[in-house]
Rosetta silent file (secondary structure, phi, psi, omega in degrees, C-alpha in Angstrom):
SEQUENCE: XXXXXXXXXXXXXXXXXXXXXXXXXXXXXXXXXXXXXXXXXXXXXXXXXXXXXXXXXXXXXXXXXXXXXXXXXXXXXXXXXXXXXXXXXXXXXXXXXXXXXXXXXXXXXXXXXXXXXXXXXXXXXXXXXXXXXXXXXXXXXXXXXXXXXXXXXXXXXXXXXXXXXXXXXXXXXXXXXXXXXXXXXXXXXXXXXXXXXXXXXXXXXXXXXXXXXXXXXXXXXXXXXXXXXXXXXXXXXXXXXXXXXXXXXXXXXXXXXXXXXXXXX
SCORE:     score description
SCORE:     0.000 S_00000001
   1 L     0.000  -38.790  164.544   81.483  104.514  101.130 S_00000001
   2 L   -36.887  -54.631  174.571   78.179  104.174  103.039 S_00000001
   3 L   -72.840  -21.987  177.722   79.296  105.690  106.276 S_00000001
   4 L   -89.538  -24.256  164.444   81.459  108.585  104.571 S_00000001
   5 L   -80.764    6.421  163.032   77.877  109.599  102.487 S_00000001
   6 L  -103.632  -17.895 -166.253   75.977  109.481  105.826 S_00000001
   7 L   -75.933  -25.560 -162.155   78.646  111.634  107.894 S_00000001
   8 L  -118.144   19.353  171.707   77.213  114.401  104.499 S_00000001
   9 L    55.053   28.872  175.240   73.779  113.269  104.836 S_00000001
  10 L  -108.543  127.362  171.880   73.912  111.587  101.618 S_00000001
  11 L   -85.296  101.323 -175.757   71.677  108.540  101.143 S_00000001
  12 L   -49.252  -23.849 -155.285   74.604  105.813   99.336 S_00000001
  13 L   -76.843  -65.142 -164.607   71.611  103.409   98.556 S_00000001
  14 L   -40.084  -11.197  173.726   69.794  105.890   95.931 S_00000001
  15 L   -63.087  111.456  174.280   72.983  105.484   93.987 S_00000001
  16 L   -92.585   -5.962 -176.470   72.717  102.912   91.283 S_00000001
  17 E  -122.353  135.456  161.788   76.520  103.280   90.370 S_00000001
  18 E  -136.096  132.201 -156.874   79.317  103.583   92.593 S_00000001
  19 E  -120.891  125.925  177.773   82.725  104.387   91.460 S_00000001
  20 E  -128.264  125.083  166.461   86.339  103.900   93.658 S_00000001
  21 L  -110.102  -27.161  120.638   89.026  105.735   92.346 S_00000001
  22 E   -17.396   95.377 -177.726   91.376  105.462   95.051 S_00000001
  23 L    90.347 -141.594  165.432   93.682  102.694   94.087 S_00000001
  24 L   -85.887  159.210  171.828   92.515  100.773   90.671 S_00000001
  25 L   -49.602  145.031  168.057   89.324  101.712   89.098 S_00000001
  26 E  -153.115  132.619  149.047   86.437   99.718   90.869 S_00000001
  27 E  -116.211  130.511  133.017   82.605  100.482   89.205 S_00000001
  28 E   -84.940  145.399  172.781   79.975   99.293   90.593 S_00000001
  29 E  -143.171  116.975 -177.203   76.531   98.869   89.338 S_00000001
  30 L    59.631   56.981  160.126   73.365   97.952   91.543 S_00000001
  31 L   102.534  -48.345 -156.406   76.119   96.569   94.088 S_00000001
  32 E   -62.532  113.499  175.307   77.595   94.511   91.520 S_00000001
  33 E   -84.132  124.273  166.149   81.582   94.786   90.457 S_00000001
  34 L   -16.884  138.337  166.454   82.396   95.402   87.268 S_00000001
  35 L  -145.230 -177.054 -173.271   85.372   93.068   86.062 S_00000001
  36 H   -33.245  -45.381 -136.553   87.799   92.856   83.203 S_00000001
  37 H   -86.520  -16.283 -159.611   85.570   91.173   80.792 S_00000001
  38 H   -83.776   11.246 -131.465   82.513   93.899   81.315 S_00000001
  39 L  -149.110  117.321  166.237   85.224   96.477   79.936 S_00000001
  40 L   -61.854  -56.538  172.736   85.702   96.568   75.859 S_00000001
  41 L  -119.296  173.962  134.908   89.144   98.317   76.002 S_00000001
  42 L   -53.650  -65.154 -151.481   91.130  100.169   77.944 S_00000001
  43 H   -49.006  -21.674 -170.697   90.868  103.555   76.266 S_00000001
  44 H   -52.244  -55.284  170.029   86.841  103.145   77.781 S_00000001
  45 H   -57.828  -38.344 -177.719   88.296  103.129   80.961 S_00000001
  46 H   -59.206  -40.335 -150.780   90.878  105.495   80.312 S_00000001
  47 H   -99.690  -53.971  138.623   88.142  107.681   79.159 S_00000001
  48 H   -12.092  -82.613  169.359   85.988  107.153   82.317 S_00000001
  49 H   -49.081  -35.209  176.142   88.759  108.158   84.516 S_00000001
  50 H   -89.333    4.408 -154.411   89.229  111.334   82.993 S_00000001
  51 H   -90.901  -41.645 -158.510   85.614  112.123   82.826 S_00000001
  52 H   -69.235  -59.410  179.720   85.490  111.683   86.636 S_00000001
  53 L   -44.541  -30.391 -163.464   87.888  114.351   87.274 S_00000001
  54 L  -105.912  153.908 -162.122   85.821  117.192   85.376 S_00000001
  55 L  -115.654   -7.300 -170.303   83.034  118.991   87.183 S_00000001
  56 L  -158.375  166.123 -159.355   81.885  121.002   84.370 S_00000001
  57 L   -67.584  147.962 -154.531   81.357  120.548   80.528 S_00000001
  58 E  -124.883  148.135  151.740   84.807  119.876   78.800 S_00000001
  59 E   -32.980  142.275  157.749   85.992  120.590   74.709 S_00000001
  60 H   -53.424  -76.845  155.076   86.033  117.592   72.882 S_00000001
  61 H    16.881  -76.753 -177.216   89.475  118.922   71.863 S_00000001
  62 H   -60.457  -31.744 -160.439   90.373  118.573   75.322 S_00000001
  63 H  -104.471  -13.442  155.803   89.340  115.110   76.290 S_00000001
  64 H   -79.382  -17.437  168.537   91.379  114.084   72.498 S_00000001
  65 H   -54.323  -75.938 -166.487   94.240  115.743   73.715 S_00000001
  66 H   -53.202  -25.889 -158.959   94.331  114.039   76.795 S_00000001
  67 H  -125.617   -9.515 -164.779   93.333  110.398   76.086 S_00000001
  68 L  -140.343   78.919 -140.963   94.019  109.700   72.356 S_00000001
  69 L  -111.679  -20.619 -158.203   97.559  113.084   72.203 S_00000001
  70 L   -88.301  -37.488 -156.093   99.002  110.353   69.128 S_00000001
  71 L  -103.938  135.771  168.811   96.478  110.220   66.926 S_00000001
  72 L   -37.122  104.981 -168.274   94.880  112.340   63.962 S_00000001
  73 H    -4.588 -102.582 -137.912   91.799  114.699   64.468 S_00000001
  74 H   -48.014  -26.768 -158.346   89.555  112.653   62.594 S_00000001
  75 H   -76.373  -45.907 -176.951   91.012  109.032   63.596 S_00000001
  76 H   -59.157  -51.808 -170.996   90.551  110.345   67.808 S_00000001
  77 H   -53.522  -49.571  173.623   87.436  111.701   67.142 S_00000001
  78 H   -41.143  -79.315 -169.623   86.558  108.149   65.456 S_00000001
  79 H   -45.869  -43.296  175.996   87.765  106.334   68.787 S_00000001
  80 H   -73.937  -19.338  135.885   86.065  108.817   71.364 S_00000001
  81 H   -49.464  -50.243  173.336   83.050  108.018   69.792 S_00000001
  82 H   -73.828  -27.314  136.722   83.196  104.164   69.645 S_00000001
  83 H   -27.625  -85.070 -140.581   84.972  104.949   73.665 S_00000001
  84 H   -61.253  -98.423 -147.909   81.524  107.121   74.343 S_00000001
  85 H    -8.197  -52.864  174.835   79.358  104.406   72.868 S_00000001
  86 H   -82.282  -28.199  139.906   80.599  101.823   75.088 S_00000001
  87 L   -39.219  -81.627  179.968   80.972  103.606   78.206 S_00000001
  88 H   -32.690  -61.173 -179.151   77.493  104.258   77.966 S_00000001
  89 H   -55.335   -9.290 -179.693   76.596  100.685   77.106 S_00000001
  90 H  -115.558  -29.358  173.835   78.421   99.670   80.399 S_00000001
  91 H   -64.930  -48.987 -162.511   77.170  102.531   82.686 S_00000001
  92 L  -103.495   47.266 -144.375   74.192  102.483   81.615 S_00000001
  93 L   -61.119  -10.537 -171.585   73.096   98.518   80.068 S_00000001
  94 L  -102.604   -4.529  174.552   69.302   99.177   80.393 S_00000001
  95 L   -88.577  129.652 -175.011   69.110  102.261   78.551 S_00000001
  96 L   -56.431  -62.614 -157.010   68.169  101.378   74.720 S_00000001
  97 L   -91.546   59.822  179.073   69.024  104.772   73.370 S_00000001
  98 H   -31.064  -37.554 -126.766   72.774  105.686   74.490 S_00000001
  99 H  -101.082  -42.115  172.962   72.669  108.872   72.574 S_00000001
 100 H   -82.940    7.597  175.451   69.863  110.208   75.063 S_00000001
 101 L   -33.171   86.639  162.616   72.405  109.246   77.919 S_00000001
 102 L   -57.366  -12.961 -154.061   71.604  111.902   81.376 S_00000001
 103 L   -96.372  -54.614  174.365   74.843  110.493   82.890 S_00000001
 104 E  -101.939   71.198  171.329   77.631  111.627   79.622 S_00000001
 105 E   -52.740  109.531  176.803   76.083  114.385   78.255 S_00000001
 106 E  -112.597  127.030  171.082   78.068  114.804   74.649 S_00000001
 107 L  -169.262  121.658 -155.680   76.584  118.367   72.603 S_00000001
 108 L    58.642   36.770 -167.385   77.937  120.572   70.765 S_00000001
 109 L    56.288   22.330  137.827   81.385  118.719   71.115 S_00000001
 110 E  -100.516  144.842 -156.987   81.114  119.404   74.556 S_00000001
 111 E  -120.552  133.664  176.756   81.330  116.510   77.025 S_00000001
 112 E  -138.661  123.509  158.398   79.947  116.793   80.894 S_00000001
 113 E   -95.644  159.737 -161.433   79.857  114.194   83.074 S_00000001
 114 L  -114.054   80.774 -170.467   76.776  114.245   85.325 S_00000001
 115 H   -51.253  -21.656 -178.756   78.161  113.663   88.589 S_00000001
 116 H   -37.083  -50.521 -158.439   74.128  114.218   90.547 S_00000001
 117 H   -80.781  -12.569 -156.911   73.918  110.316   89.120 S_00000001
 118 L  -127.873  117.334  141.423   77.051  108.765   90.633 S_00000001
 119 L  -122.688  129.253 -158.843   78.573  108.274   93.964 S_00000001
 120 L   -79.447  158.290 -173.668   82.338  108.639   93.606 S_00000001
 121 H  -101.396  -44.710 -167.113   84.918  108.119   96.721 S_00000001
 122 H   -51.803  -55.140  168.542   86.852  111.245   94.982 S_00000001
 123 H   -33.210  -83.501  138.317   84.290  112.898   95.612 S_00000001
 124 H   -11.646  -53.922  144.197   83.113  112.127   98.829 S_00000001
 125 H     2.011  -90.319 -170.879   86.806  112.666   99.585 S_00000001
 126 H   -78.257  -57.724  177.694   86.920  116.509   99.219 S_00000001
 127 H   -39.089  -50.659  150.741   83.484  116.908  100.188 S_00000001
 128 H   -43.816  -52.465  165.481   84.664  115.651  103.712 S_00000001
 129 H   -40.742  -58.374  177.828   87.927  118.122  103.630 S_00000001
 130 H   -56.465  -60.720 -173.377   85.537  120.943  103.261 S_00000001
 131 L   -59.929    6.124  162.340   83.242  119.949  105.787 S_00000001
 132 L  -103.929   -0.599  176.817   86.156  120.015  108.265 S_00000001
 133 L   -65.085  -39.211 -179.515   86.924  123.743  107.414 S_00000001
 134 L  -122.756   47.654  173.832   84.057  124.278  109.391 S_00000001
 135 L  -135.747 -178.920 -166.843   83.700  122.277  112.087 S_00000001
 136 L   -93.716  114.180  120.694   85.353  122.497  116.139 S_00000001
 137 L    17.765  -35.267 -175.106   88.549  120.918  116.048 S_00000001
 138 L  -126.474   33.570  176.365   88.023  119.063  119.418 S_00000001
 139 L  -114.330 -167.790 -164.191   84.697  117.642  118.414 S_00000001
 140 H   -98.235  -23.305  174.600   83.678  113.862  118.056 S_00000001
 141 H   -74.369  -17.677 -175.962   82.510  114.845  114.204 S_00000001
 142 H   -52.604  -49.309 -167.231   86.197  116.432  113.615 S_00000001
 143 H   -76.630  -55.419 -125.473   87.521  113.005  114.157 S_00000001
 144 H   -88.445  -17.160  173.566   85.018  111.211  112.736 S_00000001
 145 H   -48.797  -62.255  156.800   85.320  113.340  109.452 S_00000001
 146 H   -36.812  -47.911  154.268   89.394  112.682  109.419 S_00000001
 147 H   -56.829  -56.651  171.090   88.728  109.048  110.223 S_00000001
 148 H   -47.489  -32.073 -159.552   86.206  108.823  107.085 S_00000001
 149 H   -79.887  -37.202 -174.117   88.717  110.489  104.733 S_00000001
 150 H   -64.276  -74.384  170.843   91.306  107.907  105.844 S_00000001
 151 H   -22.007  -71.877 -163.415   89.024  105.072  105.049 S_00000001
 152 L   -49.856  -26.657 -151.352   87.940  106.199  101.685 S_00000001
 153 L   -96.736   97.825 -176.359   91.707  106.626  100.634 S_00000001
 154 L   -99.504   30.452 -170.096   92.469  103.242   99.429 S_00000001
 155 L   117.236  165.433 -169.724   95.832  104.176   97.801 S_00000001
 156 L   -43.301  149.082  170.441   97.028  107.027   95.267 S_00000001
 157 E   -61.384  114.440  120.810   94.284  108.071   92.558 S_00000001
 158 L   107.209   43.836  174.487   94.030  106.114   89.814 S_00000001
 159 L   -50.646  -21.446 -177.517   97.213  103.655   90.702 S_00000001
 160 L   -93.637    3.555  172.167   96.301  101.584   87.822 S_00000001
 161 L  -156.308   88.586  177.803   97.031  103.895   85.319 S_00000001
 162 L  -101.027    6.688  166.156   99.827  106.499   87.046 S_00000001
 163 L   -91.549   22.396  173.306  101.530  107.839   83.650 S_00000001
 164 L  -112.027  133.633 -175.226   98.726  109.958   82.421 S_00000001
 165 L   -78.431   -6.620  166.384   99.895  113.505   82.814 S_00000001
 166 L  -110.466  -14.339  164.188   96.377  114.808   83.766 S_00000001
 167 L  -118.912    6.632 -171.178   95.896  113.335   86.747 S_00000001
 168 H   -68.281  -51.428 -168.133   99.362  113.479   88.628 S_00000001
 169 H   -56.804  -66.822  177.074   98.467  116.993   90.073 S_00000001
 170 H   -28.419  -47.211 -157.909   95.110  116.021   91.294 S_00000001
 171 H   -65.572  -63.619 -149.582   96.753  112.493   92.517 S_00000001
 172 H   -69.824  -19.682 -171.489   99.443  114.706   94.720 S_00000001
 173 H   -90.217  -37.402  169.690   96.768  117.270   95.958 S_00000001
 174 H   -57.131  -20.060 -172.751   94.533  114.221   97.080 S_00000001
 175 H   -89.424  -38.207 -166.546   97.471  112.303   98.941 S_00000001
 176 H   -72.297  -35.263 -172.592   98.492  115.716  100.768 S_00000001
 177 H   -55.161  -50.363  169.316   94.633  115.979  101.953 S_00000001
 178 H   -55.664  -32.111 -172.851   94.806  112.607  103.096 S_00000001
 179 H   -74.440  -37.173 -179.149   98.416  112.729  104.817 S_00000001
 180 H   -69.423  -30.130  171.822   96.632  115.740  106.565 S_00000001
 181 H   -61.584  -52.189 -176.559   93.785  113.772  107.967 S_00000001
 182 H   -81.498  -13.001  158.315   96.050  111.289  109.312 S_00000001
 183 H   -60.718  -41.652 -177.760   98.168  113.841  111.015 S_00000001
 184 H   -80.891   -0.533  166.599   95.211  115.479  112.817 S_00000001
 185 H   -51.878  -51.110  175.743   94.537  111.677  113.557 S_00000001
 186 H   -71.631  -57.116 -174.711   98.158  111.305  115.388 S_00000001
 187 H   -74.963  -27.096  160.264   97.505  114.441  117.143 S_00000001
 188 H   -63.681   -6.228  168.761   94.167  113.771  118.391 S_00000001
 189 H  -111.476   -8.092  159.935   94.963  110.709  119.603 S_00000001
 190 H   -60.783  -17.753 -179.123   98.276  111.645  121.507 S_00000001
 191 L   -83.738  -28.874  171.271   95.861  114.343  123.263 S_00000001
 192 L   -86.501   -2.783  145.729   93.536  111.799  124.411 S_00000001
 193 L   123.705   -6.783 -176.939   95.649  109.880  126.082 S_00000001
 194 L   -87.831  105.094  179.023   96.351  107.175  122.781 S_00000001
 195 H   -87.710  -44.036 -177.148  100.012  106.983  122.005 S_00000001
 196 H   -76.954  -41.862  165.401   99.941  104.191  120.062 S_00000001
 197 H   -32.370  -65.561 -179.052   96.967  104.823  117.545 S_00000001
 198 H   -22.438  -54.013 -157.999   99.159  108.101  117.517 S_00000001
 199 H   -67.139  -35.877 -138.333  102.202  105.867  116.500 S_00000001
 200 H  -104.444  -12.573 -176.302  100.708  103.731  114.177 S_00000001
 201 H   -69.088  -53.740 -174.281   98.730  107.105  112.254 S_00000001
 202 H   -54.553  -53.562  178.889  102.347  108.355  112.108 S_00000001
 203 H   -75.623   27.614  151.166  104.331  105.099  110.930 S_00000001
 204 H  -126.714    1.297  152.292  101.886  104.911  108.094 S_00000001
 205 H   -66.292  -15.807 -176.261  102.400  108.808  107.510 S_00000001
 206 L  -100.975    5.061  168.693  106.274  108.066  106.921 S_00000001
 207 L   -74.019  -38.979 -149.078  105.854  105.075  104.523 S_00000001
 208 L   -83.804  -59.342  160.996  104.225  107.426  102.242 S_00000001
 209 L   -97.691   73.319 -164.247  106.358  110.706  103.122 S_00000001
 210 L   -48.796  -12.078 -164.304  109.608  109.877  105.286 S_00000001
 211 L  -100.422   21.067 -153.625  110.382  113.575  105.114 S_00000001
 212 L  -105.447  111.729 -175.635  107.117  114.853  106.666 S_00000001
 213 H   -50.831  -53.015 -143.602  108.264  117.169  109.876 S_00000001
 214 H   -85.936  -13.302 -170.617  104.946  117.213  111.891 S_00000001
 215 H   -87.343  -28.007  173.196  104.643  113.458  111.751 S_00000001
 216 H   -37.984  -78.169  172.659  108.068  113.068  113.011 S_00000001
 217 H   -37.391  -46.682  145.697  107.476  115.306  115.780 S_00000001
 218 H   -55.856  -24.255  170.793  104.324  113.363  116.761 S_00000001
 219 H   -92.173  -27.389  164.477  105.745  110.149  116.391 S_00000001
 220 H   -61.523  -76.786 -172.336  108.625  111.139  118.686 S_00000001
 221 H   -60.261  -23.685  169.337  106.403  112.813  121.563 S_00000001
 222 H   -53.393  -69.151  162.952  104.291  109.433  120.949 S_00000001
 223 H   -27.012  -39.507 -171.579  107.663  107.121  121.882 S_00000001
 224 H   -96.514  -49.168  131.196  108.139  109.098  125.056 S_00000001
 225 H     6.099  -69.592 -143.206  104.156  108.702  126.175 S_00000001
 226 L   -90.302    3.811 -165.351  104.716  105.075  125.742 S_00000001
 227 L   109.292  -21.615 -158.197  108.286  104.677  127.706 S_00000001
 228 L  -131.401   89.488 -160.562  110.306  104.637  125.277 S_00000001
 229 H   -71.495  -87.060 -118.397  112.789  107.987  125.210 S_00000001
 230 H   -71.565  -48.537 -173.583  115.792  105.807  123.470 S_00000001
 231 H   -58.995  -27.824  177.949  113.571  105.065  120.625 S_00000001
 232 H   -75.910  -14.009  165.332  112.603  108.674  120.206 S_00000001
 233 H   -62.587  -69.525  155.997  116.410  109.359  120.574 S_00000001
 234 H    -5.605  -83.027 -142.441  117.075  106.618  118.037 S_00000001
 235 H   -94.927   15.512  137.778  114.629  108.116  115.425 S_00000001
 236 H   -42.169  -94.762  178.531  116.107  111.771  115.884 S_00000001
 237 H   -14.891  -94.645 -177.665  119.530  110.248  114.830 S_00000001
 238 H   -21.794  -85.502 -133.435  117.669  108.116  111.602 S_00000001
 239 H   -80.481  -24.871 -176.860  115.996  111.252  110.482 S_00000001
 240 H   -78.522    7.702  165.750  118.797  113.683  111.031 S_00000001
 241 H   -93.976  -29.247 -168.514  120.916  111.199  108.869 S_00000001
 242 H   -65.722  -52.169  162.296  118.055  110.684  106.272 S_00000001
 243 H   -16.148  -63.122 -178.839  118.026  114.595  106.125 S_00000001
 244 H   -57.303  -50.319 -166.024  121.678  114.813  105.333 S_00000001
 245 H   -37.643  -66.580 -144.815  121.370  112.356  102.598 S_00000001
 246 H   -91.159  -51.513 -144.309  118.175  113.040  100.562 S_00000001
 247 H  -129.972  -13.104  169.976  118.368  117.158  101.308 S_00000001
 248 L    73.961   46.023 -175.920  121.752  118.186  102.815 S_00000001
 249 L  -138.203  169.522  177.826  120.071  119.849  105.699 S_00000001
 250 L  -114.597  146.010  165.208  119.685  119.205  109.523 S_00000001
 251 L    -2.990  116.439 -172.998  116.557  118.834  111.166 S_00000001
 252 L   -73.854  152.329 -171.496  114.188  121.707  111.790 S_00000001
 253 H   -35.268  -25.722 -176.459  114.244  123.692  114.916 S_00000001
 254 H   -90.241   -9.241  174.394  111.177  122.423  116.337 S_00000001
 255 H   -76.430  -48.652  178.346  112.398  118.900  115.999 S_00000001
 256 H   -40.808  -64.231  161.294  115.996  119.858  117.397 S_00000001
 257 H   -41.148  -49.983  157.112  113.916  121.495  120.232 S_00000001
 258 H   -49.623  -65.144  176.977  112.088  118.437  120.864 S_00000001
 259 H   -90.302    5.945  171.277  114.927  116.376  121.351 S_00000001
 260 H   -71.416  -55.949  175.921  117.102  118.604  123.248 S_00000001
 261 H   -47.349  -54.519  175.889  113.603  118.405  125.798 S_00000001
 262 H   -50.560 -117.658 -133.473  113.913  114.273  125.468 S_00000001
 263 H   -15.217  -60.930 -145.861  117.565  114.450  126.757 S_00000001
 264 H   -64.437  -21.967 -177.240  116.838  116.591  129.383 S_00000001
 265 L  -123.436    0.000    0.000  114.418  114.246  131.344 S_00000001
């Protein structure tokens, strides 16, 4: 996370907590990883994770809906208290007086987490995505933004707990931003003269989506850079069978187009 907070001018050290969300839960605190045993329950965690996600102060309401949807007002309310309590006590082990807590702000049964204290890879994440809205396309920070984002993304949000219904949208909007990164990845390095970097950006865009046209297309013009037209014939054929299969459709034009061009030379 140190090099994706420096590409945003953010100093990582000043952090005393660092959080990876990407993949299983990871907290750190003053370097140090967290592990099962530092962790009272689950729901704590559970409780964490959704905490992470909100950027601004949330109903109580809302955060018993989401983490305790089984249970009786008063009996949720009971647990997301003894949940806060201990949360605290684990973010935060040197403060005596949890209640006075800057980091989980609970008041007036509203709950805000105080992200200002924490740096998060989710975070970090998006904050990269933006900062590529507005930068030149062909620069050495384009890539290096697209490269960071890639890093950071150590697998699907929150992999260790993928049945909660509040974080699937987020998970899928975080995966396309990433899938996007590694696409301008394949195409920047097929322009420069890298086929294979191209190839291997591509082959690890199709594990995740097999159906995703521009990586196809990229992975294809990559094969013929490198020599090798029958494999890009080859994986025309694979995907226009995978096509039929999964969607009962043929290839799209610009793919079609593409390999009509292989043939010809």
């Amino acid at each position: 996370m140190p090099k994706a907070a420096a590409l945003l001018n953010i100093d990582a050290h000043k952090f005393r907590i660092w959080i990876r969300t990407f993949g299983r839960l990871r907290v750190y605190i003053d370097y140090k990883e967290l592990t099962t045993k530092d962790w009272s329950y689950p729901k704590v965690q559970s409780l964490l994770r959704f905490l992470l996600l909100q950027h601004q102060s949330i109903p109580l309401d809302a955060v018993l809906e989401r983490i305790w949807p089984n249970l009786p007002d008063d009996r949720a309310r009971q647990n997301f208290s003894v949940a806060l309590h201990h949360l605290r006590s684990t973010l935060e082990p040197h403060r005596t007086k949890h209640h006075d807590s800057n980091l989980i702000i609970y008041k007036n049964r509203q709950v805000r987490f105080n992200h200002s204290l924490v740096l998060v890879d989710r975070n970090l994440f998006i904050q990269l995505s933006r900062e590529k809205i507005a930068t030149d396309l062909s620069s050495e920070r384009y890539r290096a933004l697209n490269e960071a984002m890639v890093s950071l993304y150590a697998g699907q949000l929150f992999e260790d707990e993928p049945y909660q219904d509040w974080c699937i949208r987020e998970r899928e909007r975080l995966e396309e931003m990433y899938l996007m990164a590694r696409e301008e990845l394949a195409r920047l390095s097929l322009e420069e003269g890298d086929p294979m970097t191209a190839l291997r950006h591509c082959e690890a865009i199709l594990d995740r989506d097999p159906l995703r046209e521009v990586a196809h297309i990229i992975l294809m013009k990559a094969y013929v850079a490198l020599g090798h037209r029958t494999r890009a014939v080859n994986h025309y054929h694979q995907l226009t069978r995978l096509l039929a299969e999964e969607l009962g459709m043929a290839p799209a034009s610009t793919i079609q187009q593409l390999y009509e061009e292989i043939l010809q030379h």
